[in-house]
DSSP file (Angstrom, degrees, kcal/mol; ACC not computed):
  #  RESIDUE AA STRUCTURE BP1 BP2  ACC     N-H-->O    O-->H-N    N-H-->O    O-->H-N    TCO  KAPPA ALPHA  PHI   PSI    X-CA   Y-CA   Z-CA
    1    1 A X              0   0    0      0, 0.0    99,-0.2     0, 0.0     3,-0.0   0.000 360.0 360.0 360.0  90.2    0.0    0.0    0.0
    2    2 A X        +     0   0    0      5,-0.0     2,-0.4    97,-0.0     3,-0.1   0.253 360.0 108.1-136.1  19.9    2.1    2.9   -1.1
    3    3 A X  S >> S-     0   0    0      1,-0.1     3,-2.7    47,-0.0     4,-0.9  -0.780  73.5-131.7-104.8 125.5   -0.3    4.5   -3.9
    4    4 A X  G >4 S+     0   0    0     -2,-0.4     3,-1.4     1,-0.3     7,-0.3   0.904 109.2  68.7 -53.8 -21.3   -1.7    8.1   -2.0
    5    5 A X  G 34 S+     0   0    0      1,-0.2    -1,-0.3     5,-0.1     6,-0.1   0.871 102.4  42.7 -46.8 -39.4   -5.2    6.9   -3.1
    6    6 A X  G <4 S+     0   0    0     -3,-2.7     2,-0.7     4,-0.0    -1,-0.2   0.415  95.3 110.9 -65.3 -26.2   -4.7    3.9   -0.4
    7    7 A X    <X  -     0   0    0     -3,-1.4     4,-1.5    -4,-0.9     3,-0.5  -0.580  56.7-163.7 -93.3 122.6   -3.4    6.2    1.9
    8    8 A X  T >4 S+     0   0    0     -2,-0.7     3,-1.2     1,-0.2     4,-0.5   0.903 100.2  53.3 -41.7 -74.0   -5.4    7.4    5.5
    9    9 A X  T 3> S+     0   0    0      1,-0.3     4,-2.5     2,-0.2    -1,-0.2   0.491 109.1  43.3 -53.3 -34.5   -2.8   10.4    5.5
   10   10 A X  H 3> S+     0   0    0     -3,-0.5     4,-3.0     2,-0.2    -1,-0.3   0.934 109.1  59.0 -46.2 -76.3   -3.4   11.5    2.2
   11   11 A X  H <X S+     0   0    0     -4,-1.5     4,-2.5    -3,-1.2    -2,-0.2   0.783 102.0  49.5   0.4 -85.0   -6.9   11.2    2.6
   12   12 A X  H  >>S+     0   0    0     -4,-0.5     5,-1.5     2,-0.1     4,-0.5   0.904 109.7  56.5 -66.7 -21.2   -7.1   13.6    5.5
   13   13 A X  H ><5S+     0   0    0     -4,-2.5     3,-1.2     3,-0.2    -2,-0.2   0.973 111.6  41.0 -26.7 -62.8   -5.0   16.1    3.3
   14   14 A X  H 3<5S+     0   0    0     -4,-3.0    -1,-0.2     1,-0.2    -3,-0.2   0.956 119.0  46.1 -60.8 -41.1   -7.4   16.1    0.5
   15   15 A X  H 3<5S-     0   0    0     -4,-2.5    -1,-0.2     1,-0.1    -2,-0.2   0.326 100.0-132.7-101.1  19.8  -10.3   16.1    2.8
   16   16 A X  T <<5 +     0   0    0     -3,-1.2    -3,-0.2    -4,-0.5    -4,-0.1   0.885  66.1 132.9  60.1  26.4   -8.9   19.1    5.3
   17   17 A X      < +     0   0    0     -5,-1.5    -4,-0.2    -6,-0.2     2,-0.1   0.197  37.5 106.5-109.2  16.7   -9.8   16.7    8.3
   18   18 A X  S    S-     0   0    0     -6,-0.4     2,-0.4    -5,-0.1    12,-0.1  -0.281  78.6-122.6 -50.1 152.3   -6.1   17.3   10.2
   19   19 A X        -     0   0    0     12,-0.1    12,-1.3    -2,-0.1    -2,-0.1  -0.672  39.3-157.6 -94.6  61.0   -5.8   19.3   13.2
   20   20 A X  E     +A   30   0A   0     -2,-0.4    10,-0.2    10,-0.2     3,-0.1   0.005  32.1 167.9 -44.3 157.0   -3.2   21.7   11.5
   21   21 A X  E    S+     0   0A   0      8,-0.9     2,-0.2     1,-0.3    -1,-0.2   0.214  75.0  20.8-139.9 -55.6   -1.2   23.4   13.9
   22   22 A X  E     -A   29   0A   0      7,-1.0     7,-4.1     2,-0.0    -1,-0.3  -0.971  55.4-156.9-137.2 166.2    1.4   24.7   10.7
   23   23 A X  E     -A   28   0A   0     -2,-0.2     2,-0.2     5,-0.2     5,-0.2  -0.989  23.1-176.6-126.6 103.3    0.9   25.0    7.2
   24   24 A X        -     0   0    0      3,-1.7     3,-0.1    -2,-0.3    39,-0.0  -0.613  44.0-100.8-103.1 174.5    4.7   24.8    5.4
   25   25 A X  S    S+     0   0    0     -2,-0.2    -1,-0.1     1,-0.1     3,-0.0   0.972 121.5   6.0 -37.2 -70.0    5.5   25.2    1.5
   26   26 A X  S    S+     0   0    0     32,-0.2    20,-0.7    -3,-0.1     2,-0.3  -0.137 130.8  40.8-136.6  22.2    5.8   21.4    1.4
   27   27 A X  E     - B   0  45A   0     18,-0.3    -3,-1.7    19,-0.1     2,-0.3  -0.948  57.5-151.8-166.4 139.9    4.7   19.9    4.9
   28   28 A X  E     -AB  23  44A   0     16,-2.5    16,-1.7    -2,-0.3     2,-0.4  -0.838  11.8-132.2-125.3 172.2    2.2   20.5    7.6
   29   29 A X  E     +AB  22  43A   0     -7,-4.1    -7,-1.0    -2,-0.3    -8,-0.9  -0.884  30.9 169.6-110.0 145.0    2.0   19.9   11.4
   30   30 A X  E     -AB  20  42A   0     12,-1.0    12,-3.7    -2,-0.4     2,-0.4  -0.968  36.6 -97.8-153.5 168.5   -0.7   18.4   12.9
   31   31 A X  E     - B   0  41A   0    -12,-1.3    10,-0.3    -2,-0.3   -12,-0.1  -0.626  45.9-112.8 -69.6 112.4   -1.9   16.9   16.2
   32   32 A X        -     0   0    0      8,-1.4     3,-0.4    -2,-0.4    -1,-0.1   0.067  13.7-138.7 -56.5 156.2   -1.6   13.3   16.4
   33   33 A X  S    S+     0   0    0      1,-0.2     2,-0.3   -15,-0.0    -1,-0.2   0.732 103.1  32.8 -75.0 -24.6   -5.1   11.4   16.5
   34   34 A X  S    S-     0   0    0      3,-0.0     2,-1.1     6,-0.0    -1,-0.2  -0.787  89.3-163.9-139.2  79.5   -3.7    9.0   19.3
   35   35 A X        -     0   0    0     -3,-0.4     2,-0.1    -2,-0.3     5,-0.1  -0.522  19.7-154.8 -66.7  97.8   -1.6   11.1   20.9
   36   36 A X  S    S-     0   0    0     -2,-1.1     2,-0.2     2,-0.1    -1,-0.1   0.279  83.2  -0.5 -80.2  21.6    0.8    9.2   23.1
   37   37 A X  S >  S-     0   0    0     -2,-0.1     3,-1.1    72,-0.1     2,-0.6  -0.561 107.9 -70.4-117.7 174.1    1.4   12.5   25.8
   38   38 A X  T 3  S+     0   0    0      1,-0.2    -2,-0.1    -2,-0.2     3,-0.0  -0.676 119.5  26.0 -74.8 121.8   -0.3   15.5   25.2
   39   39 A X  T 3  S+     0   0    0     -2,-0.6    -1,-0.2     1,-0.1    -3,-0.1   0.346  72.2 176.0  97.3  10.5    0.7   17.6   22.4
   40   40 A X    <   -     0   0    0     -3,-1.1    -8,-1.4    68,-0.1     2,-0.5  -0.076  16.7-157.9 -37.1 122.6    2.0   14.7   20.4
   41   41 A X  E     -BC  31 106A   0     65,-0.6    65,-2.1   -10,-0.3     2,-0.4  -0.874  11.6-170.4-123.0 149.1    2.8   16.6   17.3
   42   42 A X  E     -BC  30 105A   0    -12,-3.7   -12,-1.0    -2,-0.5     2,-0.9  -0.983  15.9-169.3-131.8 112.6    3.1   14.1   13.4
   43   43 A X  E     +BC  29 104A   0     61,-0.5    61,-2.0    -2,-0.4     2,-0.4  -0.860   9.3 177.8-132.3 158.3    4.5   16.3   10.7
   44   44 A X  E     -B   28   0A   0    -16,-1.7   -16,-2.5    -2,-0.9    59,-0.1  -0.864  39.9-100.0-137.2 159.0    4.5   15.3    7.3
   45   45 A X  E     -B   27   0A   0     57,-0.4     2,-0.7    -2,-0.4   -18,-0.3  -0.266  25.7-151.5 -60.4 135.2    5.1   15.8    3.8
   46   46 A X  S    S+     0   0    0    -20,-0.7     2,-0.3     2,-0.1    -1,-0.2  -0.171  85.0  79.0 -84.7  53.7    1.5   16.9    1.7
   47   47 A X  S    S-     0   0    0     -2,-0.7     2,-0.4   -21,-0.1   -21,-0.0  -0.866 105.1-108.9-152.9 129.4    3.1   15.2   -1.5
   48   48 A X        +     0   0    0     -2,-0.3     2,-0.3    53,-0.1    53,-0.1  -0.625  56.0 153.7 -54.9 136.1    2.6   11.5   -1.0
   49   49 A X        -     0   0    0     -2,-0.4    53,-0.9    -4,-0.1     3,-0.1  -0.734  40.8-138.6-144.7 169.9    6.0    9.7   -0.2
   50   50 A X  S    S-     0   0    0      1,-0.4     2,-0.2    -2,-0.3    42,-0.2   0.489  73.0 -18.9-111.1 -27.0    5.8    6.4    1.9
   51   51 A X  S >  S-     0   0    0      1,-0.2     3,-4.1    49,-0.2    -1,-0.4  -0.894  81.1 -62.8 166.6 162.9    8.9    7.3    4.0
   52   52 A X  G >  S+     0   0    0      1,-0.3     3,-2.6    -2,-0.2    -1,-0.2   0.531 118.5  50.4  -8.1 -68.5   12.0    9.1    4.9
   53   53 A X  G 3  S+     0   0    0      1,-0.3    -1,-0.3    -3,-0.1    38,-0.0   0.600 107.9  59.5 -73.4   8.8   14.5    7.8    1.6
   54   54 A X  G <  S+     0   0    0     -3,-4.1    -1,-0.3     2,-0.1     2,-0.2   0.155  86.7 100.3-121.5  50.4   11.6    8.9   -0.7
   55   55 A X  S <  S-     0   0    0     -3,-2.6     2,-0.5    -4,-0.1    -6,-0.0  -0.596  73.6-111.9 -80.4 150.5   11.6   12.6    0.4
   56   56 A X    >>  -     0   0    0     -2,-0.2     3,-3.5     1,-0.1     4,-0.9  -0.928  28.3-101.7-126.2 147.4   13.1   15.1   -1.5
   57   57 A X  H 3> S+     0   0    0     -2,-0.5     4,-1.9     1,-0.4    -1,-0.1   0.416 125.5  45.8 -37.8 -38.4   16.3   17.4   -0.7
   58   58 A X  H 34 S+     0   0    0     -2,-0.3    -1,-0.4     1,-0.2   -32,-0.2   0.709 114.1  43.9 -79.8 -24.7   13.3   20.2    0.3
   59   59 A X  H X> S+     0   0    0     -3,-3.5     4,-1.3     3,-0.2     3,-0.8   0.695 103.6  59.4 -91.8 -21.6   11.1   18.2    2.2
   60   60 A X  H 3X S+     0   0    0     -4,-0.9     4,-2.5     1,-0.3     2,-0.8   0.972 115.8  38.4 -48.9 -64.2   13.6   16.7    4.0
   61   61 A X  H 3< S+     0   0    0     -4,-1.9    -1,-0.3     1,-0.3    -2,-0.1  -0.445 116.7  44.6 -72.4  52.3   14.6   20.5    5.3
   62   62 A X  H <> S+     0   0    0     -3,-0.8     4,-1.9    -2,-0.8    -1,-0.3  -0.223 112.7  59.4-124.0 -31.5   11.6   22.1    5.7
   63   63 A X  H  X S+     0   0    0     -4,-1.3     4,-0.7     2,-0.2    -2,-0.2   0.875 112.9  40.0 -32.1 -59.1   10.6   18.4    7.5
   64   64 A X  H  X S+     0   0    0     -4,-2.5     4,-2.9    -5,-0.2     5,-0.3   0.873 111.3  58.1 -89.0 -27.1   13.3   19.0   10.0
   65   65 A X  H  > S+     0   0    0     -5,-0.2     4,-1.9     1,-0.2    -2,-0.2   0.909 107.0  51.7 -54.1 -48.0   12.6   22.6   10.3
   66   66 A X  H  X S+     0   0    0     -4,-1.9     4,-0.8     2,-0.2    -1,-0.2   0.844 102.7  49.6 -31.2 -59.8    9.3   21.9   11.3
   67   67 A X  H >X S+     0   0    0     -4,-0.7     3,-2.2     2,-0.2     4,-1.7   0.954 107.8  54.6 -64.0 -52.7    9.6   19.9   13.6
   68   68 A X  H 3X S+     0   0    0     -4,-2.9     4,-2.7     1,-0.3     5,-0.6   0.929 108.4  48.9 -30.9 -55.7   12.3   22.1   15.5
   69   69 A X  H 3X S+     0   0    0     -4,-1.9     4,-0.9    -5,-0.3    -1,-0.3   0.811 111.0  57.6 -75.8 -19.6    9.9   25.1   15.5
   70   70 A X  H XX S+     0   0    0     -3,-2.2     3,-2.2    -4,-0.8     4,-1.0   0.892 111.8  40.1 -54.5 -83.3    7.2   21.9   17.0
   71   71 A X  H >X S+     0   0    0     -4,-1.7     3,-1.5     1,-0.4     4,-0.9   0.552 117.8  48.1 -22.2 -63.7    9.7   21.0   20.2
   72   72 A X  H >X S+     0   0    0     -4,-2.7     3,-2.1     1,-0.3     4,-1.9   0.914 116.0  45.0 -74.8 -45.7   10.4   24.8   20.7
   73   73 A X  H << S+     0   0    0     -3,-2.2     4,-0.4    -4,-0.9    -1,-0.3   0.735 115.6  43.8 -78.2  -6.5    6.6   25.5   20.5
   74   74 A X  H <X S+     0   0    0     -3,-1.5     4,-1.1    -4,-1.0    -1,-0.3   0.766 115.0  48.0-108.8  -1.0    5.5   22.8   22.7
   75   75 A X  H <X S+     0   0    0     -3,-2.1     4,-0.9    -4,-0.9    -2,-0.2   0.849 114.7  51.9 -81.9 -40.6    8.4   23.5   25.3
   76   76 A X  H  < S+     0   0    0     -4,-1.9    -3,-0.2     1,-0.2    -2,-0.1   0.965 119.2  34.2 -46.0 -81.5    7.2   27.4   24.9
   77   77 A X  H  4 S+     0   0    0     -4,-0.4    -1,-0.2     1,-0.2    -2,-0.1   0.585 124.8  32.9 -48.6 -43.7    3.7   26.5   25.6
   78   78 A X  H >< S-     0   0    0     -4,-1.1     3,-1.5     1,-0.3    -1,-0.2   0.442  85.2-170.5 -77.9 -26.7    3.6   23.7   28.1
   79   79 A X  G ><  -     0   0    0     -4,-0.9     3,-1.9     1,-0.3    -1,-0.3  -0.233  58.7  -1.1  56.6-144.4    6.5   24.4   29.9
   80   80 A X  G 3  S+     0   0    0      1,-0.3    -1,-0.3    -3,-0.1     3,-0.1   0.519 110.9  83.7 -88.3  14.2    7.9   22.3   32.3
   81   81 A X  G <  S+     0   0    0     -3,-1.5     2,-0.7     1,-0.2    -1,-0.3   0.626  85.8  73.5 -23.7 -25.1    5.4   19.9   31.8
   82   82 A X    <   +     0   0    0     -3,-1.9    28,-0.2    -7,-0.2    -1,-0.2  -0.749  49.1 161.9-115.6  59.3    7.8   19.1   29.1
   83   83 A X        -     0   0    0     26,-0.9     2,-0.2    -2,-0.7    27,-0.2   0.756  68.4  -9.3 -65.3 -16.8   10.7   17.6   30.4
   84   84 A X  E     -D  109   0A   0     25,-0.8    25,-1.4   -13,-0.0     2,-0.3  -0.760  55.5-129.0-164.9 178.5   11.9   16.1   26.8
   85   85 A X  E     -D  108   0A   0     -2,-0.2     2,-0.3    23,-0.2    23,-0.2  -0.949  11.8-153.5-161.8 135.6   11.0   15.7   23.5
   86   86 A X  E     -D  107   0A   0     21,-2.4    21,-0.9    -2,-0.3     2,-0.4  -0.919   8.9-167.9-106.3 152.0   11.2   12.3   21.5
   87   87 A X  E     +D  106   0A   0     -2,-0.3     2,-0.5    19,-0.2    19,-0.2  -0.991  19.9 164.5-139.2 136.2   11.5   12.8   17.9
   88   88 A X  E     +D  105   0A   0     17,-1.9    17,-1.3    -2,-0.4     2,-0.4  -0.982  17.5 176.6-158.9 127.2   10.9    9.5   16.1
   89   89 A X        -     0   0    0     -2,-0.5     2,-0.4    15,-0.2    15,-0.1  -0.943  14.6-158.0-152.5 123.3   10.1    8.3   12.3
   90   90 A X        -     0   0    0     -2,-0.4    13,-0.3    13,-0.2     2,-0.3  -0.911   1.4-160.6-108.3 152.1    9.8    4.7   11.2
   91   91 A X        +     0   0    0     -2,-0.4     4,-0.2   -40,-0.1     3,-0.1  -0.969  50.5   8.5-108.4 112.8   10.2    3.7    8.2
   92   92 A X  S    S-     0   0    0     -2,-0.3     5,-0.5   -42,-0.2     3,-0.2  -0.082  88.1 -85.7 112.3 146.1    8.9    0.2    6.5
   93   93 A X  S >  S+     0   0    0      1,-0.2     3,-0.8     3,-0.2    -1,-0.1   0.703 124.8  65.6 -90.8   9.6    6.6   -2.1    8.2
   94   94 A X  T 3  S+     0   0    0      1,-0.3     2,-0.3    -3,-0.1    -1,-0.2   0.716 104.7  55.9 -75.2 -18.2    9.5   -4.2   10.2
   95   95 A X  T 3  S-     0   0    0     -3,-0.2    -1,-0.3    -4,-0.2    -2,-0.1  -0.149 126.7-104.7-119.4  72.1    9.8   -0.8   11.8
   96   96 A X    <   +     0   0    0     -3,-0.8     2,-0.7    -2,-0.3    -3,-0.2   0.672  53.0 174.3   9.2  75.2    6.3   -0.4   12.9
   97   97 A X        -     0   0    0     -5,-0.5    -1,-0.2     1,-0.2     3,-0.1  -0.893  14.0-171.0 -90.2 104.0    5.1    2.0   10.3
   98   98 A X        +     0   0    0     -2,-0.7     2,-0.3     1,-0.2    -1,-0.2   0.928  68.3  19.0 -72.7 -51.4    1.6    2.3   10.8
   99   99 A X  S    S-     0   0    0      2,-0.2     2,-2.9    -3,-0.1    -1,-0.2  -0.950  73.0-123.1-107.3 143.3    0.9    4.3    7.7
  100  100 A X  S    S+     0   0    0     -2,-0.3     2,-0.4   -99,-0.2   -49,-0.2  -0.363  80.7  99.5 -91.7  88.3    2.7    4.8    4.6
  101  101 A X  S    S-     0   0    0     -2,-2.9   -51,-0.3   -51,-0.2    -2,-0.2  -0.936  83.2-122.1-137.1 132.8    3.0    8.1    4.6
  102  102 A X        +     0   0    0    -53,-0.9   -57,-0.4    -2,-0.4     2,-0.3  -0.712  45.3 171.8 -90.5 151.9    6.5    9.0    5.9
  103  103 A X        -     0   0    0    -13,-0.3     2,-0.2    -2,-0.2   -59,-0.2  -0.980  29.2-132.8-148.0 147.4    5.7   11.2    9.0
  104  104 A X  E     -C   43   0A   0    -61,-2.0   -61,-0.5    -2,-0.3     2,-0.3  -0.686  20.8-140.7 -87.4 169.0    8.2   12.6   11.9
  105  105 A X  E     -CD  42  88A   0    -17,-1.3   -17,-1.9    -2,-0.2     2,-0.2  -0.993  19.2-174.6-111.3 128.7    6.9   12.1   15.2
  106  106 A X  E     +CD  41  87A   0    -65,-2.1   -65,-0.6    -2,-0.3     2,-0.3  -0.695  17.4 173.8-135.6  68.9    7.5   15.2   17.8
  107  107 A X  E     - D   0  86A   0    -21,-0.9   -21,-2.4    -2,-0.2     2,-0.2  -0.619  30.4-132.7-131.6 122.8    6.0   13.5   21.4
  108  108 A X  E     - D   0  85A   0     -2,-0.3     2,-0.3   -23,-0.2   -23,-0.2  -0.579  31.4-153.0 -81.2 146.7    6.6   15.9   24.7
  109  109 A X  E     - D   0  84A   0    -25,-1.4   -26,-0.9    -2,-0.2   -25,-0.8  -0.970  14.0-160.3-125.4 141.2    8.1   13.3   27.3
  110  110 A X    >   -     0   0    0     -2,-0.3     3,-0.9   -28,-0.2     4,-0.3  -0.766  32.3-117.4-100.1 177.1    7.9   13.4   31.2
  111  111 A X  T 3  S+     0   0    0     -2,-0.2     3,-0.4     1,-0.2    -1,-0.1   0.818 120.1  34.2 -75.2 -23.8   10.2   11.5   33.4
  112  112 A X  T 3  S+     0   0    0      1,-0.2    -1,-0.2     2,-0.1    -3,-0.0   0.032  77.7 117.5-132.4  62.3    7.2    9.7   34.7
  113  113 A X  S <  S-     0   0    0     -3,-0.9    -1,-0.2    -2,-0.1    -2,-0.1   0.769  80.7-126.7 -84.8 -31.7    4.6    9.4   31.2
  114  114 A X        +     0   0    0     -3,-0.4     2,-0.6    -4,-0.3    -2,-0.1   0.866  68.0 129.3  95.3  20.7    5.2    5.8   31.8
  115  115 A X        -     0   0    0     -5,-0.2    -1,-0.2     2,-0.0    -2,-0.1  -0.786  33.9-176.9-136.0  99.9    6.5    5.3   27.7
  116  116 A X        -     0   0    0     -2,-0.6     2,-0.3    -3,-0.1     0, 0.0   0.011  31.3-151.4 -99.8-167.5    9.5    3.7   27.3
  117  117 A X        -     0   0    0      2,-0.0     2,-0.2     0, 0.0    -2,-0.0  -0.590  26.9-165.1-172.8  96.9   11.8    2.7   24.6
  118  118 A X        -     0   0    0     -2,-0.3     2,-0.4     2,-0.0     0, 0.0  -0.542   8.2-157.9 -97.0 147.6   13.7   -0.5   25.7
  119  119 A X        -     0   0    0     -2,-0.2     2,-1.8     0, 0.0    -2,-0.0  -0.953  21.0-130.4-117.7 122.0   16.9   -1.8   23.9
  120  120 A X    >   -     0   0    0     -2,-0.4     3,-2.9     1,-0.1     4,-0.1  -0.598  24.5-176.6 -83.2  97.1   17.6   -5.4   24.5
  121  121 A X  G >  S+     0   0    0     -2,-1.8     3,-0.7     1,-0.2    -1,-0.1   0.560  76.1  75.8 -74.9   4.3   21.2   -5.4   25.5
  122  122 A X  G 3  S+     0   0    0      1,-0.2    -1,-0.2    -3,-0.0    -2,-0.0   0.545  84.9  57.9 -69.2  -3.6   21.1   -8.9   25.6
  123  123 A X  G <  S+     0   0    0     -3,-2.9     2,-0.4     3,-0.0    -1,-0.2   0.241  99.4 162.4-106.8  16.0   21.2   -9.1   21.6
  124  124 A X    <   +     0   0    0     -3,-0.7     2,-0.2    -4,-0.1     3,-0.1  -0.949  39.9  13.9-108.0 145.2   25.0   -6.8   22.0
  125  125 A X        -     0   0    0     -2,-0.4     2,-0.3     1,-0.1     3,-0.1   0.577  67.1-154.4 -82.9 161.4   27.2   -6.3   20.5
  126  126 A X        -     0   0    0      1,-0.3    -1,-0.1    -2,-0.2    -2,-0.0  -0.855  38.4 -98.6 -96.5 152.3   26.5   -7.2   17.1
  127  127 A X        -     0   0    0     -2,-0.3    -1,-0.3    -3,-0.1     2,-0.1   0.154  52.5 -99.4 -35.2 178.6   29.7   -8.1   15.1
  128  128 A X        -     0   0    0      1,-0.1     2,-0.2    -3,-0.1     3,-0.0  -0.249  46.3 -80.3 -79.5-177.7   30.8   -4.9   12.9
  129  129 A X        -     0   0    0      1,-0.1     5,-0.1    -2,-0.1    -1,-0.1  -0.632  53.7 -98.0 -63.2 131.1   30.0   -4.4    9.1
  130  130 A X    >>  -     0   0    0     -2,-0.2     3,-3.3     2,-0.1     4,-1.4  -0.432  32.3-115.1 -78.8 173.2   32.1   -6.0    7.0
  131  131 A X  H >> S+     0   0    0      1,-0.3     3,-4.0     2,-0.2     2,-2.1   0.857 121.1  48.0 -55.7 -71.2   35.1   -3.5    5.5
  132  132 A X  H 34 S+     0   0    0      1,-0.3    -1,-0.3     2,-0.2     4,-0.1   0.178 113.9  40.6 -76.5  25.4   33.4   -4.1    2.1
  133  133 A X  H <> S+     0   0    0     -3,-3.3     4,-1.3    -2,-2.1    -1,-0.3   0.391 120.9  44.6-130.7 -27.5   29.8   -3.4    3.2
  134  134 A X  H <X S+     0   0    0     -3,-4.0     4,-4.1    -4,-1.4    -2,-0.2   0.901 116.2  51.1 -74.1 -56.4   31.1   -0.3    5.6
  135  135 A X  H  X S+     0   0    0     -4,-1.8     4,-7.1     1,-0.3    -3,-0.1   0.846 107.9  49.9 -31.7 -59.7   33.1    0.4    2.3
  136  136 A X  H  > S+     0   0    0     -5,-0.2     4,-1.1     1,-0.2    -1,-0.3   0.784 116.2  41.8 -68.6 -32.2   29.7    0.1    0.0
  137  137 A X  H  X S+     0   0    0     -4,-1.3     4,-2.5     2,-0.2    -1,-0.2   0.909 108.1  55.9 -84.6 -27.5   27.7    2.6    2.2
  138  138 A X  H >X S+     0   0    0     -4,-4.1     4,-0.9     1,-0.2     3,-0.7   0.984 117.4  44.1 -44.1 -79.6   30.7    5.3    2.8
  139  139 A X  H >< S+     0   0    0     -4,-7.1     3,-0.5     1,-0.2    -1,-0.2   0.676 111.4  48.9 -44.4 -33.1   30.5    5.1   -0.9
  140  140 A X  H 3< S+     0   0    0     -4,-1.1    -2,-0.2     1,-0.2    -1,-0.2   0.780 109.7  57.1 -46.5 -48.2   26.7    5.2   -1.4
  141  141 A X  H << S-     0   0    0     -4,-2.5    -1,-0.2    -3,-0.7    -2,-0.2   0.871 101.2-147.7 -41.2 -51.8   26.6    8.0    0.9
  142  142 A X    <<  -     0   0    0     -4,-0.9    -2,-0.1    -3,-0.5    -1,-0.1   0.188  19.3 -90.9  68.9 173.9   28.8    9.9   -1.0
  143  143 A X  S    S+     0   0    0     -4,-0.1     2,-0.2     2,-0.1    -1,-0.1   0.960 102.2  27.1-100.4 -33.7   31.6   12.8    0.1
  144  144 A X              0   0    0      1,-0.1    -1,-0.0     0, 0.0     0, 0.0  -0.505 360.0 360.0-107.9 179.1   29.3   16.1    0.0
  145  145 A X              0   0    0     -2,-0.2    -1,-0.1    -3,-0.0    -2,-0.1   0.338 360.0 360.0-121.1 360.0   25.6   16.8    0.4
C-alpha cells in the first residue's frame, strides 16, 4: 500500500480533516489522533512519499525545520510539563510503520509518562559491518551533500 489513493494520510489532506497546527511550502504539522502525551505533534510531507528515503532534498529541510519550530513551541507552551522531547520516524513495516505516509513524530516526554523505549542489550554487540559493506555505504553516501 504505497499508492496516496490507499493512503489514511493522504486522505485527510485532500479532505482538510487534520488538526493543523502549521501549514509549510511542502509539509504540515498536525496533532496526532492517538496522541501518546499530550501535544503529540506528526508532521508530514503533503506530496505522498511512503517514507524518509523517498523525500526530497526540500522536504527533508523544511521536515526537520518543522519539527524544530514543533519542540520549541511545545516547550514554549507547556512548559515544564515538558521535560523532553522524542523525535521518532519509522520507516517500512519491520519498523512499525503504521501508515505509509513517511511522518516525523514530535512526542513531549515526562520523566514519569510511563513510555519507554527499551533496547535489548542482551542481543550486543553485534559483530561490525564487513570492510566491504562499511566500504559500499561510505561510498553510497557519498563525500558532499
Amino acid at each position: 500500500m504505497t499508492d496516496s489513493d490507499d493512503c489514511d494520510f493522504c486522505a485527510h489532506l485532500a479532505a482538510d480533516s487534520f488538526d493543523v497546527v502549521f501549514r509549510g511550502d511542502l509539509v504540515v504539522a498536525v496533532l496526532d489522533a492517538h496522541p501518546i502525551n499530550p501535544g503529540h505533534v506528526l508532521v508530514l510531507p503533503t506530496r505522498h512519499a511512503p517514507d524518509f528515503a523517498a523525500l526530497d532534498d526540500g522536504e527533508v529541510t523544511e521536515l526537520a525545520r518543522v519539527a524544530q519550530r514543533a519542540d520549541r513551541a511545545l516547550r514554549d507552551v507547556l512548559g515544564p510539563v515538558v521535560e523532553g522531547t522524542n523525535l521518532l520516524m519509522s520507516n517500512g513495516v519491520a519498523a512499525d510503520q503504521g501508515v505509509p505516509h513517511a511522518h516525523l513524530h514530535v512526542v513531549p516526554r515526562t520523566s514519569d509518562d510511563g513510555f519507554e523505549f527499551r533496547e535489548d542489550t542482551t542481543r550486543y554487540p553485534h559483530p561490525p559491518l564487513a570492510p566491504g559493506d562499511r566500504a559500499a555505504i561510505a561510498a553510497r553516501m557519498g563525500d558532499t551533500l
